[in-house]
Biotite code that builds the C-alpha atoms (Angstrom):
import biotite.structure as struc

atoms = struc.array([
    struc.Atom([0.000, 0.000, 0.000], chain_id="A", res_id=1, res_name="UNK", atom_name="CA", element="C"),
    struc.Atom([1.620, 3.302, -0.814], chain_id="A", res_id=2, res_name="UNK", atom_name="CA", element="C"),
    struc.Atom([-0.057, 6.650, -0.076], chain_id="A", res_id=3, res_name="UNK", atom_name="CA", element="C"),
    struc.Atom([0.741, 9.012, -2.274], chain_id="A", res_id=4, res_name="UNK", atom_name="CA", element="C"),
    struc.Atom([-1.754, 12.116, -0.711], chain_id="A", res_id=5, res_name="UNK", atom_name="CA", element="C"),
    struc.Atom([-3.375, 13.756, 1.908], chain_id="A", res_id=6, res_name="UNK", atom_name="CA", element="C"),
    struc.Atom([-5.865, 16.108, 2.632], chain_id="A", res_id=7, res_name="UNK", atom_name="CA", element="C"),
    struc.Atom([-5.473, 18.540, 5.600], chain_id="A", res_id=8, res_name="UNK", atom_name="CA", element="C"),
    struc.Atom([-2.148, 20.201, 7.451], chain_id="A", res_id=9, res_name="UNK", atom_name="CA", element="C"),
    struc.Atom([-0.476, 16.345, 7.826], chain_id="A", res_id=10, res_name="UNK", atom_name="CA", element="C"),
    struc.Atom([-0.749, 13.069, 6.823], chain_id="A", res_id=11, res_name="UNK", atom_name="CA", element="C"),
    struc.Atom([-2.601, 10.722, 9.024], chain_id="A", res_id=12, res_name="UNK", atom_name="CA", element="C"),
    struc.Atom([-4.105, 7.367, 9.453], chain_id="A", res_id=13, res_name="UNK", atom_name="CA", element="C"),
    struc.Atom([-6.374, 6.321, 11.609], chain_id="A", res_id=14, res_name="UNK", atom_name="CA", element="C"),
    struc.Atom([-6.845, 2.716, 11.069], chain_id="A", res_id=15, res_name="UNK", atom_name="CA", element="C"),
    struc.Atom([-6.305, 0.586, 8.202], chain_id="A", res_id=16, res_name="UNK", atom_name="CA", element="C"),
    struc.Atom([-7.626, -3.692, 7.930], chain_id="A", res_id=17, res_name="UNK", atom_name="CA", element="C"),
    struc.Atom([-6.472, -5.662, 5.041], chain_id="A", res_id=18, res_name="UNK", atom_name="CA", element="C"),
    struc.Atom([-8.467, -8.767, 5.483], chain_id="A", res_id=19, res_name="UNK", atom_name="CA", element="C"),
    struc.Atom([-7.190, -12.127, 3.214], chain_id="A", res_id=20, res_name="UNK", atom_name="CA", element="C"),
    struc.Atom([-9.780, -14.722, 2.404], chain_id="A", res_id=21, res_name="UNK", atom_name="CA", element="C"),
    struc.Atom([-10.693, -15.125, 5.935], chain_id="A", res_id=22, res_name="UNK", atom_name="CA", element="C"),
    struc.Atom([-11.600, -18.140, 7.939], chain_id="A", res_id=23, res_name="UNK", atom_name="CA", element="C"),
    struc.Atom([-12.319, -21.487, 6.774], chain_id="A", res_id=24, res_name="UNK", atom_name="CA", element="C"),
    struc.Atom([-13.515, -25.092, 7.863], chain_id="A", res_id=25, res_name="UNK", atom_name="CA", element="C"),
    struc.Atom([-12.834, -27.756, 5.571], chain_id="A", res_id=26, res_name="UNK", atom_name="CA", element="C"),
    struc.Atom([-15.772, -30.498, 5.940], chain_id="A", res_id=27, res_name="UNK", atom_name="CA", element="C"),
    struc.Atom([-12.814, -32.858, 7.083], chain_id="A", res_id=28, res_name="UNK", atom_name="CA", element="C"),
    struc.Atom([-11.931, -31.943, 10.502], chain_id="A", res_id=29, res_name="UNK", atom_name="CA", element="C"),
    struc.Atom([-9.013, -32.654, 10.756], chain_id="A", res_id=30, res_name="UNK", atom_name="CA", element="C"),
    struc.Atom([-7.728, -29.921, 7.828], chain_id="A", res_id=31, res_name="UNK", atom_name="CA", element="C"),
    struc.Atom([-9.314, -27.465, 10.634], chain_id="A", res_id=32, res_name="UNK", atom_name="CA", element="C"),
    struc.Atom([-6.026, -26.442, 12.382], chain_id="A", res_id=33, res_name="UNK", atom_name="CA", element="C"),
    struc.Atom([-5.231, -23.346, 14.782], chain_id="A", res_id=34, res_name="UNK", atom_name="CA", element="C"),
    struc.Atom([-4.414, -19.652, 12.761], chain_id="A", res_id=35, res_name="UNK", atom_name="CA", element="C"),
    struc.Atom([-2.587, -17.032, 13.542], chain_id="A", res_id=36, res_name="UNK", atom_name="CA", element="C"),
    struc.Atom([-5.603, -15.171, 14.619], chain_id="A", res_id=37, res_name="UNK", atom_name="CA", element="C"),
    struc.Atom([-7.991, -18.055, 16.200], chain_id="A", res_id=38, res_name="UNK", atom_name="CA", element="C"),
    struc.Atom([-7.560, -19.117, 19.915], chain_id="A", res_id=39, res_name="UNK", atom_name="CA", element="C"),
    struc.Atom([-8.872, -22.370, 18.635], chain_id="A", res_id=40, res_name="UNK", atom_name="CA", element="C"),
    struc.Atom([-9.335, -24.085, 15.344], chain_id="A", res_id=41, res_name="UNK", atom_name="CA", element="C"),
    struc.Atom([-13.170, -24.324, 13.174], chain_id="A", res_id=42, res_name="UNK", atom_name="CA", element="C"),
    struc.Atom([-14.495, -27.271, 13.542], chain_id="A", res_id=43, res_name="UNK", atom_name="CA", element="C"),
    struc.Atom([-17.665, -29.247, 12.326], chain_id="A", res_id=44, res_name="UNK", atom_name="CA", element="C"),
    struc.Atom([-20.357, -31.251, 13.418], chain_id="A", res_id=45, res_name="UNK", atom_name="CA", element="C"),
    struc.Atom([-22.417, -33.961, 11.535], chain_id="A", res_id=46, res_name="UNK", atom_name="CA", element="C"),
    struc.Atom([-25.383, -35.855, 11.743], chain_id="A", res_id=47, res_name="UNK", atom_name="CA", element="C"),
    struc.Atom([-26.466, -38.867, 9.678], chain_id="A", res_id=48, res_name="UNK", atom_name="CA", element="C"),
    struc.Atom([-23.527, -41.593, 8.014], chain_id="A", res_id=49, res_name="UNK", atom_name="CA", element="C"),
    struc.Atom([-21.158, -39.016, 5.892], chain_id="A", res_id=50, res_name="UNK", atom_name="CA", element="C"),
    struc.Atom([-18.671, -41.186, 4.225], chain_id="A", res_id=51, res_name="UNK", atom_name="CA", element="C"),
    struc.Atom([-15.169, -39.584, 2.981], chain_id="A", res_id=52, res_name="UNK", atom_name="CA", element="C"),
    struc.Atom([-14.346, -39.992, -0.343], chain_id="A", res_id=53, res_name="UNK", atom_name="CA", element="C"),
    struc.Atom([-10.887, -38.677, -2.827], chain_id="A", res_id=54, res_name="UNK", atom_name="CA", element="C"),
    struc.Atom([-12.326, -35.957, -5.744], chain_id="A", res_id=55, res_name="UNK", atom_name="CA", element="C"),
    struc.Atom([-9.701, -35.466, -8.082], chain_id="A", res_id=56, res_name="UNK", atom_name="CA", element="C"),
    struc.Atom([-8.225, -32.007, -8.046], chain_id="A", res_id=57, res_name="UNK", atom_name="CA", element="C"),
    struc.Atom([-6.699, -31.983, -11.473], chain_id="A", res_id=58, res_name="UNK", atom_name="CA", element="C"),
    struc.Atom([-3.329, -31.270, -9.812], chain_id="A", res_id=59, res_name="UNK", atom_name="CA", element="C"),
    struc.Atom([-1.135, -34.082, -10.927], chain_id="A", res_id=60, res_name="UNK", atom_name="CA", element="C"),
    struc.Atom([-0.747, -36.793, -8.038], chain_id="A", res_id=61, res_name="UNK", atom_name="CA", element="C"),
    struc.Atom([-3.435, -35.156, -5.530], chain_id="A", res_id=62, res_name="UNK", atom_name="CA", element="C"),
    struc.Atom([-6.516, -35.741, -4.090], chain_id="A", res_id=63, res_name="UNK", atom_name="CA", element="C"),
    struc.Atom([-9.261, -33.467, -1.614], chain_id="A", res_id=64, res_name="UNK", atom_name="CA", element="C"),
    struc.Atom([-10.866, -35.266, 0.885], chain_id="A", res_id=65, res_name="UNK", atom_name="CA", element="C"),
    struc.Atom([-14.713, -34.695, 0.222], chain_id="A", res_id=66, res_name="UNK", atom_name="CA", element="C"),
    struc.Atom([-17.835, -36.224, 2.554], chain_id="A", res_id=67, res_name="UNK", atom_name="CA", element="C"),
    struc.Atom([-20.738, -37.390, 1.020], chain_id="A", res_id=68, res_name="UNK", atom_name="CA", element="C"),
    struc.Atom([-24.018, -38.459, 2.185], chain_id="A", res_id=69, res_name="UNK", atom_name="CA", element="C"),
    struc.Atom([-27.028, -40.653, 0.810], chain_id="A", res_id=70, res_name="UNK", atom_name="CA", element="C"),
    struc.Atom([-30.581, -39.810, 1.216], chain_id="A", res_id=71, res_name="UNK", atom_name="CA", element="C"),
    struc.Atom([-33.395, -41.892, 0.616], chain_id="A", res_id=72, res_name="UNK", atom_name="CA", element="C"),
    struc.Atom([-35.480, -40.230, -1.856], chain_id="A", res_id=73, res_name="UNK", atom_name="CA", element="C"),
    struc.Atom([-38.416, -39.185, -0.012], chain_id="A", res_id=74, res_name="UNK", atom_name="CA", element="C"),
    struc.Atom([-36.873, -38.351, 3.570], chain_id="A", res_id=75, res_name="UNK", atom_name="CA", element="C"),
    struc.Atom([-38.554, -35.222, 5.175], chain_id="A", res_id=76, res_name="UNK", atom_name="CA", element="C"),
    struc.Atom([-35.278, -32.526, 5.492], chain_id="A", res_id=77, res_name="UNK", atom_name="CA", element="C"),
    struc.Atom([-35.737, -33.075, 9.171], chain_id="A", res_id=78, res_name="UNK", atom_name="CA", element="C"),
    struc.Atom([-34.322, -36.965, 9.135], chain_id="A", res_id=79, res_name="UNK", atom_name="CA", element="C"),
    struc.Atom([-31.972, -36.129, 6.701], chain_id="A", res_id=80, res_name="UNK", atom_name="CA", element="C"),
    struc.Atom([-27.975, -36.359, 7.507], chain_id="A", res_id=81, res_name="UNK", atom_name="CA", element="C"),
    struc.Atom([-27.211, -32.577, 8.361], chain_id="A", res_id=82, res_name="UNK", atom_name="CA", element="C"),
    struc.Atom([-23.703, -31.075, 8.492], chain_id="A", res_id=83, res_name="UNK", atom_name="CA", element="C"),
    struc.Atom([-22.234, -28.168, 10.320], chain_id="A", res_id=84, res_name="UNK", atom_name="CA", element="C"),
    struc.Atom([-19.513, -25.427, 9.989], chain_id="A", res_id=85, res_name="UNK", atom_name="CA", element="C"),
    struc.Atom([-18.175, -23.295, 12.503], chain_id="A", res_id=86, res_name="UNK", atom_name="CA", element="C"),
    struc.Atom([-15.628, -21.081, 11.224], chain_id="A", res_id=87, res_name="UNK", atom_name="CA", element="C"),
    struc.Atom([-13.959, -18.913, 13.602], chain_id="A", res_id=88, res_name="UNK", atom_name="CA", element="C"),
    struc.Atom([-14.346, -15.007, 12.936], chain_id="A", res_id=89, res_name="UNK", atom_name="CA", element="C"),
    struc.Atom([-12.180, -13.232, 14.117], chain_id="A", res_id=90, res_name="UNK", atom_name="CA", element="C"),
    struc.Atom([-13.642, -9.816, 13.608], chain_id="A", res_id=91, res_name="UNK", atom_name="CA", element="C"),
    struc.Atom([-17.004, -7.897, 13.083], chain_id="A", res_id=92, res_name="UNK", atom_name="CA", element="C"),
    struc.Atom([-17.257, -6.618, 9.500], chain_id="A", res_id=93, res_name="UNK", atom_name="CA", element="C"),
    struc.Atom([-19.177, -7.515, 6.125], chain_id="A", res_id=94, res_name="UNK", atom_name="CA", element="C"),
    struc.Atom([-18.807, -10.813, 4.625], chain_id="A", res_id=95, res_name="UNK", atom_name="CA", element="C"),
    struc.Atom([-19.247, -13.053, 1.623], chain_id="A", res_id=96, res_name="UNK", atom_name="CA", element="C"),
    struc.Atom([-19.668, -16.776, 2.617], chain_id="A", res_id=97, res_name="UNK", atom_name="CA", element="C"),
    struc.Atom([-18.970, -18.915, 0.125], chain_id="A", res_id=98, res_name="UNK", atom_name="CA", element="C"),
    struc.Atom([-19.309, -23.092, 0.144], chain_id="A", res_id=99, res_name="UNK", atom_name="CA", element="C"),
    struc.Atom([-17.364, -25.080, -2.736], chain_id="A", res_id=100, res_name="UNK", atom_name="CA", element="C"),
    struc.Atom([-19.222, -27.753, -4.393], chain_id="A", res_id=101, res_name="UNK", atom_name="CA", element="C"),
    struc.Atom([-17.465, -30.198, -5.606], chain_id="A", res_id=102, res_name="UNK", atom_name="CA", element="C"),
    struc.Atom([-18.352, -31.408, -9.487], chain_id="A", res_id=103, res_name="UNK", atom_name="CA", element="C"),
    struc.Atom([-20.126, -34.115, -9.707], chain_id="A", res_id=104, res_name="UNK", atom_name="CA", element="C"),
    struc.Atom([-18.417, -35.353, -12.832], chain_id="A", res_id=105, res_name="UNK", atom_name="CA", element="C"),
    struc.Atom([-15.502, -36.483, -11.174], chain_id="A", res_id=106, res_name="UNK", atom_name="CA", element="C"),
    struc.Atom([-17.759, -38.753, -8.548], chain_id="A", res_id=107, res_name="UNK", atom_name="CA", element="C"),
    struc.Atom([-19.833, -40.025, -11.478], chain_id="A", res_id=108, res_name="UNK", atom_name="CA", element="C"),
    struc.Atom([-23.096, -39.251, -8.959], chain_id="A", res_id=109, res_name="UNK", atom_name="CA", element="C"),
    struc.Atom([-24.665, -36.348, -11.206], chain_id="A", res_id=110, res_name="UNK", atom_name="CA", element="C"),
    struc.Atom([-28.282, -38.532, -11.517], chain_id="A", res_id=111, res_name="UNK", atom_name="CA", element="C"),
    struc.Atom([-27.975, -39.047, -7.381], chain_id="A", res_id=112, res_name="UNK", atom_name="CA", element="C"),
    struc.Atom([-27.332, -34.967, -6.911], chain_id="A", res_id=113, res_name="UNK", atom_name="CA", element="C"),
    struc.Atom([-30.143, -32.480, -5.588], chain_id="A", res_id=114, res_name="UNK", atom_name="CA", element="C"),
    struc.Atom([-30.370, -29.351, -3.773], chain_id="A", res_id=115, res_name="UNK", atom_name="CA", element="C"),
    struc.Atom([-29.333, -28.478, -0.137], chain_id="A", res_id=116, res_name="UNK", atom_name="CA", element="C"),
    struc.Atom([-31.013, -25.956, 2.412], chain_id="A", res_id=117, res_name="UNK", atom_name="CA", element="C"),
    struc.Atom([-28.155, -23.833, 4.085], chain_id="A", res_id=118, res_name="UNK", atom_name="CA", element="C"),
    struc.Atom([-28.938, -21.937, 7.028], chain_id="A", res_id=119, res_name="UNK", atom_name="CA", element="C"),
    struc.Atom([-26.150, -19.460, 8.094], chain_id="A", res_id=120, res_name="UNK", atom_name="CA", element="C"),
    struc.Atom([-26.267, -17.768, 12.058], chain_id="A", res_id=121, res_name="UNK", atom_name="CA", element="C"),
    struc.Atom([-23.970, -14.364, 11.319], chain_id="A", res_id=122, res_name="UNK", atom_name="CA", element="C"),
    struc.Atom([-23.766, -14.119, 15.665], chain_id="A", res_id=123, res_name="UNK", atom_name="CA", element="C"),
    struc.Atom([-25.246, -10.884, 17.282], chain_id="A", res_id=124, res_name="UNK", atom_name="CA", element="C"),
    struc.Atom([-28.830, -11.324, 17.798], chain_id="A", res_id=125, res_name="UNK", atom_name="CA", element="C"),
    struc.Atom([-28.894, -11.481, 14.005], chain_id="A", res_id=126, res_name="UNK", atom_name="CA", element="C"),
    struc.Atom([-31.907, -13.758, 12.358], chain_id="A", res_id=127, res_name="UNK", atom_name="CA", element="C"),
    struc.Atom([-30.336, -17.008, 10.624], chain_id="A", res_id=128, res_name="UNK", atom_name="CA", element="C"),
    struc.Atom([-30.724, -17.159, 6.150], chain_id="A", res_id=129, res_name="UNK", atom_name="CA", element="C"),
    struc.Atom([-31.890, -19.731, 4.852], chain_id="A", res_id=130, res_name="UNK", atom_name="CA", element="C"),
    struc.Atom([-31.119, -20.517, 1.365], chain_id="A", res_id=131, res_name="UNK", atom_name="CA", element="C"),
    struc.Atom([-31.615, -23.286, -0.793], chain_id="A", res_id=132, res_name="UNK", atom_name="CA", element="C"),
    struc.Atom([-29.383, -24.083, -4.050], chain_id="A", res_id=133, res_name="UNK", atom_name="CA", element="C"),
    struc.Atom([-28.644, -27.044, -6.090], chain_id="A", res_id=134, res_name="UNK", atom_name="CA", element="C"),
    struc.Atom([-25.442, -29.334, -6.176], chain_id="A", res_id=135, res_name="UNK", atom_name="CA", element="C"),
    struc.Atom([-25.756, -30.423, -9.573], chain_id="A", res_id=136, res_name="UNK", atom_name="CA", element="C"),
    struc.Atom([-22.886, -28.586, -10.877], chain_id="A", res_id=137, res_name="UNK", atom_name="CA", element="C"),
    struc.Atom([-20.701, -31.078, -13.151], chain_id="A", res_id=138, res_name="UNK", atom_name="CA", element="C"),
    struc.Atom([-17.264, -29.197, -12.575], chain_id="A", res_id=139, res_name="UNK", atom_name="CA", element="C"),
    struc.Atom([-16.593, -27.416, -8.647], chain_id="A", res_id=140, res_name="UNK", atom_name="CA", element="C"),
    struc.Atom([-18.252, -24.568, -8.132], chain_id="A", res_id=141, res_name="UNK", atom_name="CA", element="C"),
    struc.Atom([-18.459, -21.788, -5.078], chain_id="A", res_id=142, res_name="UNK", atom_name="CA", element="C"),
    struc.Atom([-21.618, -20.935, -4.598], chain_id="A", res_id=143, res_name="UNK", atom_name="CA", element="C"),
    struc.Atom([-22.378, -17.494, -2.521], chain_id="A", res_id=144, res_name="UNK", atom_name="CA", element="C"),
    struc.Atom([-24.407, -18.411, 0.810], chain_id="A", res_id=145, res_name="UNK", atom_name="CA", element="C"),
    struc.Atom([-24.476, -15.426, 2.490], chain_id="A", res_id=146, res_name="UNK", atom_name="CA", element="C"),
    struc.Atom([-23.499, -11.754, 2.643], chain_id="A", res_id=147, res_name="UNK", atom_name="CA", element="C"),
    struc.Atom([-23.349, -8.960, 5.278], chain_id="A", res_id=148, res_name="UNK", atom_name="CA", element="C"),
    struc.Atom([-23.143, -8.283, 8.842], chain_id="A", res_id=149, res_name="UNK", atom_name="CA", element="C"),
    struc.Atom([-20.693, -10.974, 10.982], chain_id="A", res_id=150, res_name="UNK", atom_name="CA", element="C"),
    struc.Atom([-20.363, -10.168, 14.608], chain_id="A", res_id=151, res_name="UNK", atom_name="CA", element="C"),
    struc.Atom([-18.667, -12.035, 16.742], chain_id="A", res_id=152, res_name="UNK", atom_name="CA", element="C"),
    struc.Atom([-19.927, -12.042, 20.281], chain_id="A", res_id=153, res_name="UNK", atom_name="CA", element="C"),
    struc.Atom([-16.874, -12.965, 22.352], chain_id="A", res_id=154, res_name="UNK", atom_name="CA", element="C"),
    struc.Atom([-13.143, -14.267, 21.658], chain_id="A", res_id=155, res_name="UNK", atom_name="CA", element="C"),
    struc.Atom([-13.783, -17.468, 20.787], chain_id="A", res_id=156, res_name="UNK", atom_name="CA", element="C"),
    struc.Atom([-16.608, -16.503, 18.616], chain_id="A", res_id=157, res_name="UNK", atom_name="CA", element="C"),
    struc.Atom([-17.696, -18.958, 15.579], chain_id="A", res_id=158, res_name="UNK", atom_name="CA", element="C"),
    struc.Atom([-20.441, -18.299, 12.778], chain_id="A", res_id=159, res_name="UNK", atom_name="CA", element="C"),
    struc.Atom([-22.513, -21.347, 12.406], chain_id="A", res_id=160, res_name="UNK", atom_name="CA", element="C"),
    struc.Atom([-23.622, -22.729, 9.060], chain_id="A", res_id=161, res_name="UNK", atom_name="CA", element="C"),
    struc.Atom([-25.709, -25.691, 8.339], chain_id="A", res_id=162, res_name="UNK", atom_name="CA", element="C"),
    struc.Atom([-26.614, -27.601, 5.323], chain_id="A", res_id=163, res_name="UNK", atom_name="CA", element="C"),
    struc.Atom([-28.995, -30.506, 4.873], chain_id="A", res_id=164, res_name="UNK", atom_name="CA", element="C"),
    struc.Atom([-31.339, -31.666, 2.152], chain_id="A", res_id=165, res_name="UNK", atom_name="CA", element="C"),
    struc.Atom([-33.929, -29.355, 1.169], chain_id="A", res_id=166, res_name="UNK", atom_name="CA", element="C"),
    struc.Atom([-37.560, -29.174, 1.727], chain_id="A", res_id=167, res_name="UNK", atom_name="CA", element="C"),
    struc.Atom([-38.165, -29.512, -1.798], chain_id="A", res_id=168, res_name="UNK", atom_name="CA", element="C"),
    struc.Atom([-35.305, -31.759, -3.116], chain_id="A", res_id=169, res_name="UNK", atom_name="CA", element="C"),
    struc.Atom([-34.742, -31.611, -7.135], chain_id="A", res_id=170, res_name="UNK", atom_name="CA", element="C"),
    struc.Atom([-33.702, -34.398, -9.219], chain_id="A", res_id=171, res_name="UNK", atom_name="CA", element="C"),
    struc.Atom([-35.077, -37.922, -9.577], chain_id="A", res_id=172, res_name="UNK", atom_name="CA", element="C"),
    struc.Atom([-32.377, -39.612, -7.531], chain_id="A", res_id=173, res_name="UNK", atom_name="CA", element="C"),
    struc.Atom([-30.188, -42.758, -8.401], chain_id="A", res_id=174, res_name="UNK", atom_name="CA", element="C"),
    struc.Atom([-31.623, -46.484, -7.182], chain_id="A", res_id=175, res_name="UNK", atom_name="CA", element="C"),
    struc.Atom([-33.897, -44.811, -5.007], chain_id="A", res_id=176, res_name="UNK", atom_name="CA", element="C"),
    struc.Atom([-30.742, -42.803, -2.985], chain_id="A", res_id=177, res_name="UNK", atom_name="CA", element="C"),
    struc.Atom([-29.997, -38.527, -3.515], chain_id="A", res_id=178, res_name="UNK", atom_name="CA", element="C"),
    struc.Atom([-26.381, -37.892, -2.586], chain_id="A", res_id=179, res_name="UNK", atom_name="CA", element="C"),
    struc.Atom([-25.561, -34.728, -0.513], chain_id="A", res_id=180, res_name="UNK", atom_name="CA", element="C"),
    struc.Atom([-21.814, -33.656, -0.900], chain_id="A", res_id=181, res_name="UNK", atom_name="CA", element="C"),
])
């Protein structure tokens, strides 16, 4: 950053933030380590059998650890497997939350894939969104889940977000099953 002005008898600065990409949590918890700027690592929650499976990641020699969950066709969202996120925040501000999706070209599941119901709590007496978006892309995507307000309400503060199957799942299935990733 170079300032090249100022307005006034001096140059002055109050305060300046350069915030990166911000906080994560990787659906396998053990990729959640400790930052720089967390007192404790994110960490997730699940409910419901989420087995862990390799997506390719088109980088020579490497795999990503993925979780994936089948669904009965037909199960009401509230017996579905659920999974949870809780990225530490470090700071009050705006944000853009984004999930990544894997493709489901690489898995070969694109007939099993549906849509998801994400509900995001953004901490401060703040009402959750709830937002519901397919996972039938065939290469990864990010998909935007939420934007705005994030306020932490202590140190150890962590945003909460929550995704299961949603009310009104799309797609046929495959043998009966949907497949959350």
């Amino acid at each position: 950053v170079t300032l090249t002005g100022w307005t006034g008898a001096g140059p002055g600065l109050h305060i300046f933030q350069l915030l990166s990409s911000g906080a994560f949590a990787s659906a396998i918890n053990s990729e959640n380590g400790v930052s720089c700027f967390a007192p404790g690592a994110s960490n997730t929650s699940r409910v419901g059998n989420w087995t862990e499976v390799d997506a390719n990641t088109n980088i020579p020699g490497t795999v990503q650890a993925v979780l994936v969950a089948d669904v009965d066709v037909g199960t009401a969202a509230s017996d579905a497997p659920s999974f949870t996120w809780r990225p530490y925040v470090s700071a009050s501000g705006d944000y853009e939350v984004n999930m990544l999706i894997p493709g489901c070209t690489d898995f070969q599941d694109c007939s099993a894939r549906t849509s998801v119901k994400v509900t995001v709590f953004p901490g401060g007496g703040q009402n959750p969104t709830i937002s519901t978006f397919p996972q039938t892309n065939e290469a990864d995507a990010t998909q935007l889940i939420y934007s705005g307000p994030i306020v932490p309400t202590s140190d150890s503060f962590t945003m909460t977000v929550t995704m299961t199957l949603a009310d009104s799942p799309t797609g046929e299935g495959s043998n009966g099953k949907y497949q959350l990733v």
